[in-house]
Backbone as CSV, one residue per row, in Angstrom:
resi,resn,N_x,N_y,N_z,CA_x,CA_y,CA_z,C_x,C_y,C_z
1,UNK,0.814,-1.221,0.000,0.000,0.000,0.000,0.848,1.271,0.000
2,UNK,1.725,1.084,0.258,2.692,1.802,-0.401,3.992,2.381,-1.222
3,UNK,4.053,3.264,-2.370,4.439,3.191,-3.565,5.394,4.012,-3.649
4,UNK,5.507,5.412,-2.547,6.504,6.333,-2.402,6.913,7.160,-1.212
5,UNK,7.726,6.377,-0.588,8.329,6.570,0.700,8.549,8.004,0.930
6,UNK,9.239,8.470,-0.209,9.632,10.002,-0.522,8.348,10.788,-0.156
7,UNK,7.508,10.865,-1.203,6.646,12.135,-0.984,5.588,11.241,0.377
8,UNK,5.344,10.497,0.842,5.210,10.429,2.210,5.777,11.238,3.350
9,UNK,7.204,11.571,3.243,7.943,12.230,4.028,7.875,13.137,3.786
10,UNK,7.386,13.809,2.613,7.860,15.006,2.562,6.009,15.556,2.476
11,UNK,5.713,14.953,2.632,3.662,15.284,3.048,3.963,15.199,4.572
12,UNK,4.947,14.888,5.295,4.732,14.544,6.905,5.518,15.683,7.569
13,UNK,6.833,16.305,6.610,7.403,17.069,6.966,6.792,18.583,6.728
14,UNK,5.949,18.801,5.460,5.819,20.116,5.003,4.208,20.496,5.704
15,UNK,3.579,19.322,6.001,1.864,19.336,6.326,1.811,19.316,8.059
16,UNK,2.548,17.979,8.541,1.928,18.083,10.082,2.621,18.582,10.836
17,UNK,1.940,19.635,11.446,2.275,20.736,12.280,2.714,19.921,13.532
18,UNK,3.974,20.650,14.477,4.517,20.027,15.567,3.206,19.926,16.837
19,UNK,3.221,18.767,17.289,2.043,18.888,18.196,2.926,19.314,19.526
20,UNK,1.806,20.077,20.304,2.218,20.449,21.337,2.004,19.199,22.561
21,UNK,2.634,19.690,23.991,2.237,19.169,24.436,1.115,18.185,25.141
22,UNK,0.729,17.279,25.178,-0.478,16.320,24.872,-1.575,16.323,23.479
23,UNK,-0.763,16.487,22.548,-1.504,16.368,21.569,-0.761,15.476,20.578
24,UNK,-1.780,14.875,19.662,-1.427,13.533,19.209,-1.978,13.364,17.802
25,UNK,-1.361,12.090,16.727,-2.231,12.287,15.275,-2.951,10.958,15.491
26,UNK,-3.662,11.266,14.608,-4.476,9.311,14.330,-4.268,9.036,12.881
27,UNK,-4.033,8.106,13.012,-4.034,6.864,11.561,-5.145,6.283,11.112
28,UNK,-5.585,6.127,9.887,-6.460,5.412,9.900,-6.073,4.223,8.958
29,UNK,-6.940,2.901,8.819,-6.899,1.992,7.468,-8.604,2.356,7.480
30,UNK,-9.516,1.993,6.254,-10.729,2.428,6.526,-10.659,1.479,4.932
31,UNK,-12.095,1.248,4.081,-12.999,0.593,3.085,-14.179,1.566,3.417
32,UNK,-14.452,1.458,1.874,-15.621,2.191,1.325,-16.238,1.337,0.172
33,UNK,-17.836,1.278,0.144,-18.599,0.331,-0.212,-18.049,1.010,-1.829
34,UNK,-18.185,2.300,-2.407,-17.445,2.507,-3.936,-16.412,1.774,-4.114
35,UNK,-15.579,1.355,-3.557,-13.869,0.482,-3.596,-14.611,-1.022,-3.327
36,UNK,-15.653,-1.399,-3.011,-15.522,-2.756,-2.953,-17.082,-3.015,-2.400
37,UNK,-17.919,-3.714,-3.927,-19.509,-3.472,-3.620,-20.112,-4.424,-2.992
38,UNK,-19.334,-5.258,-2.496,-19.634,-6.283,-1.709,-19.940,-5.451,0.060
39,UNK,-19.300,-4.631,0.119,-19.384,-4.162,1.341,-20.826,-4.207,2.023
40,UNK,-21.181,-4.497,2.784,-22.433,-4.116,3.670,-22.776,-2.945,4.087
41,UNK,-21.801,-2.117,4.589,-21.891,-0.660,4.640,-21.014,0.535,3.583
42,UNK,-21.876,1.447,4.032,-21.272,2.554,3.440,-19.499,2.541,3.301
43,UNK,-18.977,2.602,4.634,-17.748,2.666,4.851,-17.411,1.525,6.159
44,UNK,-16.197,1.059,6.379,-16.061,0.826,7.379,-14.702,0.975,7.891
45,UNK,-14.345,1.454,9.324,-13.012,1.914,9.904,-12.608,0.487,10.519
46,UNK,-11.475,0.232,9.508,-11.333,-0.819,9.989,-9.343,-1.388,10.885
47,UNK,-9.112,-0.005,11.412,-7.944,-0.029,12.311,-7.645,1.441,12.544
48,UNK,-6.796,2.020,13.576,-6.150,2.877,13.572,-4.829,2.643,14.535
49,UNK,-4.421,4.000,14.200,-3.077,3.589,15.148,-2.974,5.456,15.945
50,UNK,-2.503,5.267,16.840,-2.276,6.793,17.542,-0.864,7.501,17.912
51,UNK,-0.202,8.713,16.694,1.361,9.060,16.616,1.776,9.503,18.024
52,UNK,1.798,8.958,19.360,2.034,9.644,20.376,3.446,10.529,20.269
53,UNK,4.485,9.848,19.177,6.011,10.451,19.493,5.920,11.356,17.904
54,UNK,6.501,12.595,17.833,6.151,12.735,16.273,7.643,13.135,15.934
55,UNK,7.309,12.084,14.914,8.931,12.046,13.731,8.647,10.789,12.572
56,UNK,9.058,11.232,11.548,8.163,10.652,10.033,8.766,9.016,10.300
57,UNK,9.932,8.667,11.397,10.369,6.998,11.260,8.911,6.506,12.112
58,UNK,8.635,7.277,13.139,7.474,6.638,13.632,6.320,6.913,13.180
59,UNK,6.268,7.551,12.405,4.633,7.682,11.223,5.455,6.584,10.241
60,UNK,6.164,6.225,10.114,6.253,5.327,8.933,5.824,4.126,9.336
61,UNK,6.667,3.671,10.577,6.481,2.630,11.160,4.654,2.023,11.694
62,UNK,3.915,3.462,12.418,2.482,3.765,12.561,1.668,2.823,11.052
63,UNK,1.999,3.374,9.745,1.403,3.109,8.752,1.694,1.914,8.413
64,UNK,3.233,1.710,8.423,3.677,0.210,8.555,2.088,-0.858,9.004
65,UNK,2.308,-0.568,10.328,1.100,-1.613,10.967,-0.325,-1.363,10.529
66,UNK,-0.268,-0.392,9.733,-1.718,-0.566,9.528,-2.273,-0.877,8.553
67,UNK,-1.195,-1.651,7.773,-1.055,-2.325,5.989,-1.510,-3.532,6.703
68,UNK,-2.589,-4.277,6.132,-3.120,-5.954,6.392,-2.520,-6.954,5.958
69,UNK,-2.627,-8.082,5.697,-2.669,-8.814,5.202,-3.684,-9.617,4.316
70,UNK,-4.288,-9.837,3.247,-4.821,-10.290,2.269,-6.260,-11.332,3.474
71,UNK,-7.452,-10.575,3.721,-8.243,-11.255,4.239,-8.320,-11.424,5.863
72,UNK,-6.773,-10.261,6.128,-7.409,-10.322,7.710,-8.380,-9.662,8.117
73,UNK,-8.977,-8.378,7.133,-10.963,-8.114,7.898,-11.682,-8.829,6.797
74,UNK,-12.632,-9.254,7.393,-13.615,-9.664,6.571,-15.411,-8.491,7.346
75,UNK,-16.403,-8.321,6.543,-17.534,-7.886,6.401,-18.249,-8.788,7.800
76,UNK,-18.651,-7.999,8.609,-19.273,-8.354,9.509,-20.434,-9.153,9.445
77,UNK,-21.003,-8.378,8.378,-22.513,-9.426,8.377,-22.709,-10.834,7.004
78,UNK,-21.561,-9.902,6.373,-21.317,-11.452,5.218,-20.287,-12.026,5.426
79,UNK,-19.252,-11.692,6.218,-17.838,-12.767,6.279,-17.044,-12.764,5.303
80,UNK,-17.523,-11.743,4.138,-16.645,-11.712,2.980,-15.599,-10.524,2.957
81,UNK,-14.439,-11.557,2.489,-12.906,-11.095,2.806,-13.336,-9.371,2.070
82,UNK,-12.318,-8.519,2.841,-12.307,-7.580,2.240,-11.020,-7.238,1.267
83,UNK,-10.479,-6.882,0.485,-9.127,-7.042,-0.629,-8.834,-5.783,-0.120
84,UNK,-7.433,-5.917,0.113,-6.727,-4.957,0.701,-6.898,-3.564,-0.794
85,UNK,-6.784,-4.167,-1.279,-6.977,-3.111,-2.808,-8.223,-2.657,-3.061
86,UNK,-9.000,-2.559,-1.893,-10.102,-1.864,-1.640,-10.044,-1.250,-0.327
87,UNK,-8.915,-0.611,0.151,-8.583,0.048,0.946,-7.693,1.272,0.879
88,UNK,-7.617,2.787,1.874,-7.222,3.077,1.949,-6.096,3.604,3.608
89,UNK,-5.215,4.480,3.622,-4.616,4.623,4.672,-4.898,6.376,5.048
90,UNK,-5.268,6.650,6.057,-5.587,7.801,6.214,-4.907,8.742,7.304
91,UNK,-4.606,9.922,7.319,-4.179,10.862,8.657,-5.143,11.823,9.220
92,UNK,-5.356,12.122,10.013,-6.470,13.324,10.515,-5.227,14.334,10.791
93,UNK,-5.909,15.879,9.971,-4.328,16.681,9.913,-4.723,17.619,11.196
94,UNK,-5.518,17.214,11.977,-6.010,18.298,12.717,-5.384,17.508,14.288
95,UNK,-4.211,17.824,15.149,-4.069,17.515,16.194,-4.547,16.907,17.177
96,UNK,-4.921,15.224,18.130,-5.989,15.825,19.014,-5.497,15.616,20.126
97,UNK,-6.294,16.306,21.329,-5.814,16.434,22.528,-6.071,15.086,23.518
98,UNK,-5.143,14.656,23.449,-5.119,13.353,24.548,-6.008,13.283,25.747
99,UNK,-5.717,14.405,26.601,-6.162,14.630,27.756,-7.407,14.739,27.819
100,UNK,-8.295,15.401,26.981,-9.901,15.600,26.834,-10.262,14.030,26.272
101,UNK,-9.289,13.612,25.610,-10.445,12.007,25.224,-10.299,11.075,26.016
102,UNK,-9.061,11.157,26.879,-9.277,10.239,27.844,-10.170,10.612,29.254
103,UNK,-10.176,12.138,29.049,-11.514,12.264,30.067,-12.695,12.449,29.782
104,UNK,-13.311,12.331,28.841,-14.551,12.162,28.124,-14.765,10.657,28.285
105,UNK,-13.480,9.674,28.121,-14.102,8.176,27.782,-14.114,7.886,29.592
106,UNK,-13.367,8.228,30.465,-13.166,8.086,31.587,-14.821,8.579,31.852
107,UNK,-15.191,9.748,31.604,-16.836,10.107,32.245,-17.803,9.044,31.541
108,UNK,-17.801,8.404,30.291,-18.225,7.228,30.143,-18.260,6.221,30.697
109,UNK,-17.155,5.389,30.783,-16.505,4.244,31.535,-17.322,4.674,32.916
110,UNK,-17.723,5.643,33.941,-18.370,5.699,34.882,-19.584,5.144,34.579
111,UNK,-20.423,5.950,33.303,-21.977,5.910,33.038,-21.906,4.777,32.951
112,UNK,-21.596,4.122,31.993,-21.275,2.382,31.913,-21.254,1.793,33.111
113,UNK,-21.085,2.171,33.797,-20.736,1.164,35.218,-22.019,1.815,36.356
114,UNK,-22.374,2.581,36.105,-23.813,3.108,37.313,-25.135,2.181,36.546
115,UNK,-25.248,2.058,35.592,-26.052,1.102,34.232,-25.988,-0.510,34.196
116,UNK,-26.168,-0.854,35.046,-25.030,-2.420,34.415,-25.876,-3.259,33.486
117,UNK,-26.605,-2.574,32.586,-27.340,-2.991,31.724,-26.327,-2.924,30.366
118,UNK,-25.475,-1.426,30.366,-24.614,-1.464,29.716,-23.198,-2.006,29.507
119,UNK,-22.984,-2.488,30.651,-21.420,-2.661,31.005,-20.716,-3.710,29.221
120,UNK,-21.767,-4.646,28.640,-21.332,-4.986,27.785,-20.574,-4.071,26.934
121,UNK,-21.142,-3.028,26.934,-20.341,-1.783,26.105,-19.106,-1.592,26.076
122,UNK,-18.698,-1.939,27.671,-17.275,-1.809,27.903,-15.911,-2.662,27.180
123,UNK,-16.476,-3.675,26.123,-15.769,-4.472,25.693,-15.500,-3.623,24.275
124,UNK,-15.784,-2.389,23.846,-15.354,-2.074,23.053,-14.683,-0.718,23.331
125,UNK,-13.661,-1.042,24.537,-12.851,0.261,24.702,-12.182,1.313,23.774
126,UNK,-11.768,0.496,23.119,-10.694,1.349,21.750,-11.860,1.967,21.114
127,UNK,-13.011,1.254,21.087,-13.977,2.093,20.032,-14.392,3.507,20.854
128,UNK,-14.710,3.408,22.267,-15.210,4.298,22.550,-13.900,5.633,22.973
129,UNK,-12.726,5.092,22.934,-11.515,5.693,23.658,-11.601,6.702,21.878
130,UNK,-11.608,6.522,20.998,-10.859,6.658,19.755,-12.372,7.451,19.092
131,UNK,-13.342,7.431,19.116,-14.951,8.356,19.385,-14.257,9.691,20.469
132,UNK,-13.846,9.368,21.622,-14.082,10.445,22.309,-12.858,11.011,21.775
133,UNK,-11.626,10.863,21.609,-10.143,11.263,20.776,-10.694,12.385,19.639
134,UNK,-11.099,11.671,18.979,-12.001,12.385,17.833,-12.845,13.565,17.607
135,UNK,-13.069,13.161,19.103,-14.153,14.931,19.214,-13.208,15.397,19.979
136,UNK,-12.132,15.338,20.443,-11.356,16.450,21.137,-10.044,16.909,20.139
137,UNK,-10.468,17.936,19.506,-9.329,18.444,18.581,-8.296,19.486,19.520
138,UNK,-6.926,19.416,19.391,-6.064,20.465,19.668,-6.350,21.990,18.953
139,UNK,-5.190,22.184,18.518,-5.298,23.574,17.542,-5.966,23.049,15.964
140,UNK,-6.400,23.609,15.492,-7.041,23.692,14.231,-6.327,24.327,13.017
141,UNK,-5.138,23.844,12.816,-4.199,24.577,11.708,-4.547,24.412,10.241
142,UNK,-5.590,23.602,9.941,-5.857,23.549,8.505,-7.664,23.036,8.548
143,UNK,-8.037,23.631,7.189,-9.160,22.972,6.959,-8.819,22.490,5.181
144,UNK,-9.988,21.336,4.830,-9.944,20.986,3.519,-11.093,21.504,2.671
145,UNK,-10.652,21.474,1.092,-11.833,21.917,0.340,-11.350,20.475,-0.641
146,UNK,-12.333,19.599,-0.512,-12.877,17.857,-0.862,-13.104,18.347,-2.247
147,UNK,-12.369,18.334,-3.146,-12.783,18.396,-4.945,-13.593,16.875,-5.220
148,UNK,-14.904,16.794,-5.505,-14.931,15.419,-5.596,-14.786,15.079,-7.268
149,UNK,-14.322,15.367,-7.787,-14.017,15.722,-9.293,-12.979,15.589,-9.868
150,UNK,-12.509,14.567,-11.084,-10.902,15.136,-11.859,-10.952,16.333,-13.063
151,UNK,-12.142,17.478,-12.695,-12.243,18.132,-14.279,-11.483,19.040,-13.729
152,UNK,-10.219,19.566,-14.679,-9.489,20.437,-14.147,-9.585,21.663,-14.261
153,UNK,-10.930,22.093,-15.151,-10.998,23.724,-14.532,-11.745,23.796,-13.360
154,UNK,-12.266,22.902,-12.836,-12.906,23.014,-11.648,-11.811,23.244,-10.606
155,UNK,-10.957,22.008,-10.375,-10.145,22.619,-9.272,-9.404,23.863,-9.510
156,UNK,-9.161,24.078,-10.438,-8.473,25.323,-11.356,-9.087,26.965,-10.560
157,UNK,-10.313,26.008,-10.491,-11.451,27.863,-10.427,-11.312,27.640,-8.735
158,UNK,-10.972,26.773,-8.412,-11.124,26.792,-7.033,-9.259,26.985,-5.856
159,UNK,-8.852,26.982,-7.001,-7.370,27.534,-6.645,-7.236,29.125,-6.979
160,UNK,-8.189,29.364,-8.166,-7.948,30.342,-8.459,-8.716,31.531,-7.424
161,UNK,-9.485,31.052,-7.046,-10.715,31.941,-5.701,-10.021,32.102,-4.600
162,UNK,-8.750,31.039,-4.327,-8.182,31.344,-3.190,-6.830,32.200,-3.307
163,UNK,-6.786,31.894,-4.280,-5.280,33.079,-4.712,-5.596,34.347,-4.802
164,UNK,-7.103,34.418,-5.438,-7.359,35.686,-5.808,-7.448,36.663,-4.239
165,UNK,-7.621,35.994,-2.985,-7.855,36.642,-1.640,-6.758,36.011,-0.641
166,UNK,-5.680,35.831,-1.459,-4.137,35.534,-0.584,-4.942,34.707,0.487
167,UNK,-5.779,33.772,0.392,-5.879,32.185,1.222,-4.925,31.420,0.934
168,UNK,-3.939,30.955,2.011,-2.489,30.287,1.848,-3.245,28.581,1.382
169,UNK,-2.319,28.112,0.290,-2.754,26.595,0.139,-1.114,26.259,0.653
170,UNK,-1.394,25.213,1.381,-0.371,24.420,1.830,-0.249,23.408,1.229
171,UNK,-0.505,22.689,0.935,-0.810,21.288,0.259,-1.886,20.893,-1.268
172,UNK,-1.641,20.328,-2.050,-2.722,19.814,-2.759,-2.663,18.387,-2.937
173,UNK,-3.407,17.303,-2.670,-3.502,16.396,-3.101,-4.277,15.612,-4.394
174,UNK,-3.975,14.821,-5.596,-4.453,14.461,-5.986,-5.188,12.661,-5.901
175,UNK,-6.430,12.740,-5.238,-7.047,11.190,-4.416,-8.004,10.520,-5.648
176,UNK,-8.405,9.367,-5.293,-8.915,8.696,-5.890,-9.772,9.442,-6.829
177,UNK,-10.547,10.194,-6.320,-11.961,11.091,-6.885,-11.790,11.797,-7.135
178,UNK,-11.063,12.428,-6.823,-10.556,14.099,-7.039,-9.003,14.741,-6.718
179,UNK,-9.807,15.801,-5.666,-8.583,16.541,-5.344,-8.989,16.767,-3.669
180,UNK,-7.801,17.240,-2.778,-7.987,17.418,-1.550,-7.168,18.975,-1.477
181,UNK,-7.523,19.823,-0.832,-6.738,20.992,-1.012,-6.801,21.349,0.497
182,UNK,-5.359,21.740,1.031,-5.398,21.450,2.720,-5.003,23.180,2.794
183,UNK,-6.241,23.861,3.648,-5.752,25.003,3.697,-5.477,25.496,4.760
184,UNK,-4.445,26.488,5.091,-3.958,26.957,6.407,-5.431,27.797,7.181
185,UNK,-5.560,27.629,8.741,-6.903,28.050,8.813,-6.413,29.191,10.331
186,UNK,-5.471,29.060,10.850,-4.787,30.048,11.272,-4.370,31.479,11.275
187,UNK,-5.380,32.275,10.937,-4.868,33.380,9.841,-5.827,34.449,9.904
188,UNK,-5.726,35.694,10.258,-6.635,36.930,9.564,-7.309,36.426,8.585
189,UNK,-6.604,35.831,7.127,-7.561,35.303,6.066,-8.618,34.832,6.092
190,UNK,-9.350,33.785,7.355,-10.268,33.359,7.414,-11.452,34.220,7.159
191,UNK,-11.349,35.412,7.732,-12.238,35.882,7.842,-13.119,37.021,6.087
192,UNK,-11.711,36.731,5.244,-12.361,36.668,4.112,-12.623,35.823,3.435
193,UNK,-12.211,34.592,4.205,-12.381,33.035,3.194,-13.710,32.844,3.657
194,UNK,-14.390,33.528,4.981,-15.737,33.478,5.056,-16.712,34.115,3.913
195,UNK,-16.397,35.560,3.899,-16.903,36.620,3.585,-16.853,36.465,2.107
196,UNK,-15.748,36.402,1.195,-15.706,36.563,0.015,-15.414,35.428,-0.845
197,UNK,-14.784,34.441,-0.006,-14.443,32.982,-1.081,-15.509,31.603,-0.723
198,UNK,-15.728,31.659,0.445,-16.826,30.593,0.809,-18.020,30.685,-0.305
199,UNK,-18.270,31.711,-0.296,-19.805,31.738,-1.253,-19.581,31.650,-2.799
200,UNK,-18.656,31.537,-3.335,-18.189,31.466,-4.617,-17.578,30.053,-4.884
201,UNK,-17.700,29.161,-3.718,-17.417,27.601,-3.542,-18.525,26.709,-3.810
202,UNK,-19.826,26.972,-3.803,-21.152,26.791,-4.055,-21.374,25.744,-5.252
203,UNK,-20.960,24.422,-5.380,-21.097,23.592,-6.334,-20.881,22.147,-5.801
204,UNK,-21.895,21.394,-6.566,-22.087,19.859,-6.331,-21.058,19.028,-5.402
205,UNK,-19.514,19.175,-6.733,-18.792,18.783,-6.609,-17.643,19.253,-5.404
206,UNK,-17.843,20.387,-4.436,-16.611,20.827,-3.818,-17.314,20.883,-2.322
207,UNK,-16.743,20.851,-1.141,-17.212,20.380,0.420,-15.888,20.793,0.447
208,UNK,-16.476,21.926,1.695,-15.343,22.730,2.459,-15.480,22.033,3.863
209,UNK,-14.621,21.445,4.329,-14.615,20.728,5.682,-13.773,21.205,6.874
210,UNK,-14.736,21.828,7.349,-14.385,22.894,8.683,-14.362,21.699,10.248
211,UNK,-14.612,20.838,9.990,-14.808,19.821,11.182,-13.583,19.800,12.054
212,UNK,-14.360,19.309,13.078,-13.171,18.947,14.163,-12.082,17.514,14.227
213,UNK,-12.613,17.034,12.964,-11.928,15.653,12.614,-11.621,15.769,10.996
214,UNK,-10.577,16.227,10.442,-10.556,16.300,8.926,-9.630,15.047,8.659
215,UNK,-10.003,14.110,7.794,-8.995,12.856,7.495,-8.390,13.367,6.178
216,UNK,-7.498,13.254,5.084,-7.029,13.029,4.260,-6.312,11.547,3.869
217,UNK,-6.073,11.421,2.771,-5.399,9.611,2.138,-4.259,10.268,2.192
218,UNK,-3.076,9.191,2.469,-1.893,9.747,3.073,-1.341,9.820,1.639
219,UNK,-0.384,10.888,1.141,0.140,10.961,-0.073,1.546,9.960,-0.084
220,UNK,1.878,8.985,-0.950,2.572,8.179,-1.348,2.183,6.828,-1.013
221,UNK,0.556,6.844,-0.444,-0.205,5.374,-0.324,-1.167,5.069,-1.538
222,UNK,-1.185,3.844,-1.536,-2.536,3.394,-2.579,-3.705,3.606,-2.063
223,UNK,-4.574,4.397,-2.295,-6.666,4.514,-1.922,-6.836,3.885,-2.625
224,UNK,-7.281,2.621,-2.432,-7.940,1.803,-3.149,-7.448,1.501,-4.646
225,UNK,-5.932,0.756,-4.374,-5.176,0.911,-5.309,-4.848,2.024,-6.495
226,UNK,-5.306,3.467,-6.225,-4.963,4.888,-7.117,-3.750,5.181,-5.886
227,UNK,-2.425,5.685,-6.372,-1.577,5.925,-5.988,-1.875,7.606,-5.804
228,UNK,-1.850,8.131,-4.458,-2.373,9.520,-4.203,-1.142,10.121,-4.042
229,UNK,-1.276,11.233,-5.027,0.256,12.406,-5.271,-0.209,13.268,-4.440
230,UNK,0.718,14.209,-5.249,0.650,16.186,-4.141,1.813,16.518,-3.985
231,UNK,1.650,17.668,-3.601,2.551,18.398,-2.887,2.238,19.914,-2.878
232,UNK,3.015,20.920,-2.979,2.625,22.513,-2.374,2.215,23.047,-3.604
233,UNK,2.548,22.559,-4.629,2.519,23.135,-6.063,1.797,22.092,-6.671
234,UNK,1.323,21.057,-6.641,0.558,19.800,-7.834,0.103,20.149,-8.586
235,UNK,-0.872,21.292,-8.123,-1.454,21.722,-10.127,-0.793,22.926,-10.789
């Protein structure tokens, strides 16, 4: 699942911001019922891993483990193998804060236990530890604008809206479907990327993702066997 070690590193060096103290990245492996129609669901998350130390040998190593082997998930309700070539590897570029998800799952882990109707719940710790992770974001240094499209005056017009109001692009990726465009969200600018470029984004194909959980496909992995490029300049 992966094809270029290089621009991996250099998507890890130029994109993820140094986390501060108690803050952390997540990994994902994940399937999507488009990559493989056998699926039962829409999507399914099917591992992660959490960068507690940050330096690209241990994001390598992170992604390392989260490459399968040929049929180790299979579909919950059909048992049918899932093909790793209907998978992708993912990063959330948005920091999160350790300390809030382990005390969010900790105020759970109580409710669970005053309930003991629920306590079965408790057997899916990682699920609920890695839910509450998720909603606790650190700093917010980037948001994405999701091209779901390869027509290239589209992303074209949509590079061009942000240049035209000095909105910094840090990154562009080119993913399975489209394009991913990772923008710095840190900034005086926002407040014309509200005012004057948001509303000129207004089409089928483009989702500006302001969330507290933004994933991207890691650049130099296979999504679902399409080898995902980028870098600061791609188009």
């Amino acid at each position: 699942m992966i094809y270029d070690l290089d621009l991996m590193e250099k998507f890890f060096k130029e994109v993820l911001v140094e986390p501060r103290e108690g803050e952390v990245y997540t990994l994902f492996l994940m399937t999507r019922r488009k990559w493989f129609s056998k699926l039962s669901s829409n999507y399914e998350l099917l591992n992660y891993k959490i960068l507690a130390e940050f330096n690209f040998k241990r994001f390598y190593r992170a992604v390392l483990r989260l490459i399968p082997q040929e049929c180790a998930y299979v579909d919950v309700r059909t048992e049918e193998c899932i093909p790793v070539s209907a998978m992708a590897l993912y990063v959330d570029v948005i920091p999160r804060d350790i300390k809030k998800g382990v005390v969010k799952t900790l105020q759970d882990f109580i409710n669970l236990l005053a309930f003991q109707e629920n306590v079965g719940r408790l057997k899916k710790f990682n699920r609920i530890f890695l839910s509450n992770l998720q909603k606790s974001p650190g700093r917010k240094p980037y948001f994405i604008i999701d091209v779901d499209s390869k027509d290239a005056q589209l992303i074209n017009y949509v590079i061009k809206q942000l240049n035209n109001y000095s909105i910094p692009v840090k990154w562009i990726s080119e993913t399975r479907g489209g394009f991913h465009v990772i923008v710095k969200r840190d900034g005086e600018w926002m407040k014309t990327f509200y005012k004057e470029v948001l509303p000129k984004l207004n089409h089928e194909n483009v989702e500006v993702k302001l969330e507290k959980s933004i994933l991207t496909p890691i650049p130099g992995t296979l999504q679902a066997g399409f080898p995902v490029k980028g870098g600061p300049y791609a188009i």
